[in-house]
C-alpha positions in Angstrom: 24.9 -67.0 55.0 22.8 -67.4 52.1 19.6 -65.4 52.0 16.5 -65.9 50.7 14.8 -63.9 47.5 12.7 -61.8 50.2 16.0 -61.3 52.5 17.7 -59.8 49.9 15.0 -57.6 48.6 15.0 -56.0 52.1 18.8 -55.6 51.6 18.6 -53.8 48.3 15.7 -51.6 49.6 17.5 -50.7 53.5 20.7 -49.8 50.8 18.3 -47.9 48.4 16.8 -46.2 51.6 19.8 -44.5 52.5 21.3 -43.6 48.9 18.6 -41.5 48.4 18.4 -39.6 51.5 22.0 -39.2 51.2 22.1 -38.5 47.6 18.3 -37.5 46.6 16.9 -39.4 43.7 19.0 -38.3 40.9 22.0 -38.4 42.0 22.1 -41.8 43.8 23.9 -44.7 42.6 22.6 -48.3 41.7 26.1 -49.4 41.4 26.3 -48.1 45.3 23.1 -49.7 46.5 23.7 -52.6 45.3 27.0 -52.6 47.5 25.9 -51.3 50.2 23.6 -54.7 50.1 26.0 -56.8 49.6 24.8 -58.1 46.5 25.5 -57.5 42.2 23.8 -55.0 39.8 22.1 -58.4 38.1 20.5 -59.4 41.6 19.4 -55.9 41.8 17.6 -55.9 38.4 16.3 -59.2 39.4 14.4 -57.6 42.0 13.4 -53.9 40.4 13.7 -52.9 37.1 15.2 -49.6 37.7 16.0 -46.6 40.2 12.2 -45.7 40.1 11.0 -48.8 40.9 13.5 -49.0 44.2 12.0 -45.5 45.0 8.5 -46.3 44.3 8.7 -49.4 46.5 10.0 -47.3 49.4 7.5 -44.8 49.2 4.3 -45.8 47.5 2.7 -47.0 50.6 3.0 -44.1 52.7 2.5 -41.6 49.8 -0.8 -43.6 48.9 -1.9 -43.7 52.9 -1.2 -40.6 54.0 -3.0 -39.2 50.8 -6.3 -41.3 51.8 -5.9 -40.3 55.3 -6.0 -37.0 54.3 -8.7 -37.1 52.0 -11.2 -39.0 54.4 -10.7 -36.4 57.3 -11.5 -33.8 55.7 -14.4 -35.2 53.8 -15.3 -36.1 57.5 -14.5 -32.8 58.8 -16.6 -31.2 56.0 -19.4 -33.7 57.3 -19.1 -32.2 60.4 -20.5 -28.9 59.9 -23.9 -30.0 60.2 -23.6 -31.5 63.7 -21.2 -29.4 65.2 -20.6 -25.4 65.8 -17.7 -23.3 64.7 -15.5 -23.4 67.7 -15.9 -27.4 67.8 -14.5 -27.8 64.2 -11.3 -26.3 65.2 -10.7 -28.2 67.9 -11.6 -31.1 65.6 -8.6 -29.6 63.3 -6.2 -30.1 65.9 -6.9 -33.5 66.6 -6.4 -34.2 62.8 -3.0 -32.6 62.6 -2.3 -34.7 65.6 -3.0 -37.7 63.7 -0.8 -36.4 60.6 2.1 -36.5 63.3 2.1 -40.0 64.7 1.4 -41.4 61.3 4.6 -39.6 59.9 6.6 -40.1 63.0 5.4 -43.6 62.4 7.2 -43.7 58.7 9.8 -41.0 59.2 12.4 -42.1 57.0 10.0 -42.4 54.1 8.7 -38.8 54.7 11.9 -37.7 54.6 12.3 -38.9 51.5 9.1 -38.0 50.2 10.1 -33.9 51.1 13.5 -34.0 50.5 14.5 -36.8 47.9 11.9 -37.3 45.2 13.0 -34.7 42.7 12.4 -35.8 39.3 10.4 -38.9 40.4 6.4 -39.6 40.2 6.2 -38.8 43.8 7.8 -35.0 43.6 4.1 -33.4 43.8 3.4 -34.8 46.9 2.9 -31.7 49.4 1.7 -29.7 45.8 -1.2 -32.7 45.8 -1.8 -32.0 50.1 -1.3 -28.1 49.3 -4.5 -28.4 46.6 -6.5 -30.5 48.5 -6.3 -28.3 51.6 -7.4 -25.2 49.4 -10.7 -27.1 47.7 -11.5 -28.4 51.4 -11.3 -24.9 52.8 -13.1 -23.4 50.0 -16.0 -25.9 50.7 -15.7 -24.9 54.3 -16.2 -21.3 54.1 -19.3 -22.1 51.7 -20.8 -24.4 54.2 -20.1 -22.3 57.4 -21.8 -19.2 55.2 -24.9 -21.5 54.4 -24.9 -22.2 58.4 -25.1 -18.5 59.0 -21.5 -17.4 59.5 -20.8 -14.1 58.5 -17.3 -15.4 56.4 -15.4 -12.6 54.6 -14.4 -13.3 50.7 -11.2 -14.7 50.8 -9.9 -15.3 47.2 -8.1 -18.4 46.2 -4.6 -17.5 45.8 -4.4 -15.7 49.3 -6.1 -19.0 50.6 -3.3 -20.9 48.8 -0.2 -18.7 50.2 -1.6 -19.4 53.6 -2.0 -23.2 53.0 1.6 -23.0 51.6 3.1 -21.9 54.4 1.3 -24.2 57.0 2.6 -27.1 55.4 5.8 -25.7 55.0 5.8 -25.3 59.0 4.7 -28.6 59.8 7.1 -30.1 57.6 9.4 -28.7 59.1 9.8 -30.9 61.9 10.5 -34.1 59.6 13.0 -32.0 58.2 15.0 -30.6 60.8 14.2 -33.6 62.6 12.9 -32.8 65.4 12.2 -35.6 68.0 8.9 -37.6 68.3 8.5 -36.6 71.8 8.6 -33.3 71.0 6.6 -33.2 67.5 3.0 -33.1 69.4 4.2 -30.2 71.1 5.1 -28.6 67.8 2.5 -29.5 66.1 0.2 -28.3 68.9 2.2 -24.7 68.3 1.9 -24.8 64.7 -1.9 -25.5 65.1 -2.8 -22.7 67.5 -0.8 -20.2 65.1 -2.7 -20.5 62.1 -6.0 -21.1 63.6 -5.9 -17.8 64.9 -4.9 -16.2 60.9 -7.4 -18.2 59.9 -10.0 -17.2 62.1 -8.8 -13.4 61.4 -8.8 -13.8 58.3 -12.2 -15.0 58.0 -14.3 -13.8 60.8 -12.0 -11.1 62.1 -11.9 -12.9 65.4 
C-alpha cells in the first residue's frame, strides 16, 4: 500500500517514539527508525532534518502545555489567597496535582520520554524549569499568606528547593515505574497528603 506524505510522517514518528525510550536520545539510531517505519534514511530527512527535530516533534507539545498548565495554576492559586483561607488553598493544591495526573496519564509515552530520554536535547531541563517555578510560586506564597496575617516561619530558599526536589521526584515516579492510570489518583492523592503535612510543619509548625 502506498501511503501518503502525512501517513508516513506518523510512521517515522511511532518508530522515533520507541527508539528513544528504548535507546534515550543519544544513543538511538536514525538508520533504525527509519526501519522500523518501513521507509529510507532520504524519506526520513524529507520529513525532519535531524534526530532533534524527530524528538522535538514528539515532545514539543506536551512540554509547551504542561508548562502553561503549570504556570496558570499557580498564578491562579496565588490569586486565590485573597478570597480564600489557608486550609482552602491546600485543598485547592490537591485538585491541581490531580489535574497534573490525567493530563500526563493522558500523554504518557511522551512523559516518559520527557524524564527519562531527553539527555542532551533542548528538552533535558524540563522538571529543572517545573522545580524553579514551584520554588518562586511558593516564595510568593509565604509572602502573601504573611501579608494575610499568617504567622509563616523563614524558610530559606535552598531548603524550599530540596523539598520541591524531592516532591517531583515522587510524583514522577509513577510515570516511571509505570504505575497504572487507575491507580495514579490514588498515588497522587498519597503523595499530596505527605508533603502537605512537611509543608505545613515546616511553615506553621502545624
Amino acid at each position: 500500500m502506498v501511503r501518503d506524505g502525512e501517513q508516513t510522517r506518523e510512521a517515522i514518528l511511532k518508530s522515533a517514539q520507541a527508539e528513544f525510550l528504548a535507546k534515550g536520545f543519544s544513543a538511538a539510531s536514525l538508520r533504525k527508525i527509519a526501519t522500523g517505519a518501513e521507509v529510507t534514511t532520504g524519506a526520513l530527512y524529507r520529513h525532519f532534518t535531524d534526530k532533534a527535530a524527530l524528538f522535538e516533534a514528539l515532545v514539543a507539545p506536551c512540554f509547551h502545555g504542561f508548562i502553561q498548565m503549570f504556570r496558570q495554576q499557580g498564578e491562579d492559586y496565588l490569586r486565590g489567597q485573597d478570597s480564600y483561607d489557608f486550609d482552602h488553598n491546600w485543598s485547592s493544591s490537591e485538585q491541581s496535582l490531580l489535574r497534573w495526573t490525567e493530563y500526563i496519564y493522558d500523554h504518557l509515552e511522551v512523559f516518559k520520554l520527557l524524564l527519562s530520554a531527553a539527555e542532551k536535547t533542548a528538552y533535558e531541563s524540563f522538571v529543572h524549569i517545573l522545580i524553579e517555578m514551584e520554588v518562586d510560586m511558593t516564595l510568593e506564597y509565604i509572602r502573601l499568606a504573611r501579608e494575610k496575617g499568617y504567622m509563616i516561619k523563614d524558610v530559606s530558599r535552598e531548603v524550599i528547593h530540596i523539598f520541591v526536589n524531592a516532591q517531583f521526584s515522587a510524583f514522577f515516579e509513577m510515570v516511571l515505574h509505570d504505575v497504572p492510570r487507575e491507580r495514579a489518583v490514588e498515588y497522587t492523592s498519597s503523595i499530596f497528603r505527605f508533603f502537605a503535612a512537611g509543608w505545613k510543619k515546616l511553615f506553621i509548625g502545624a
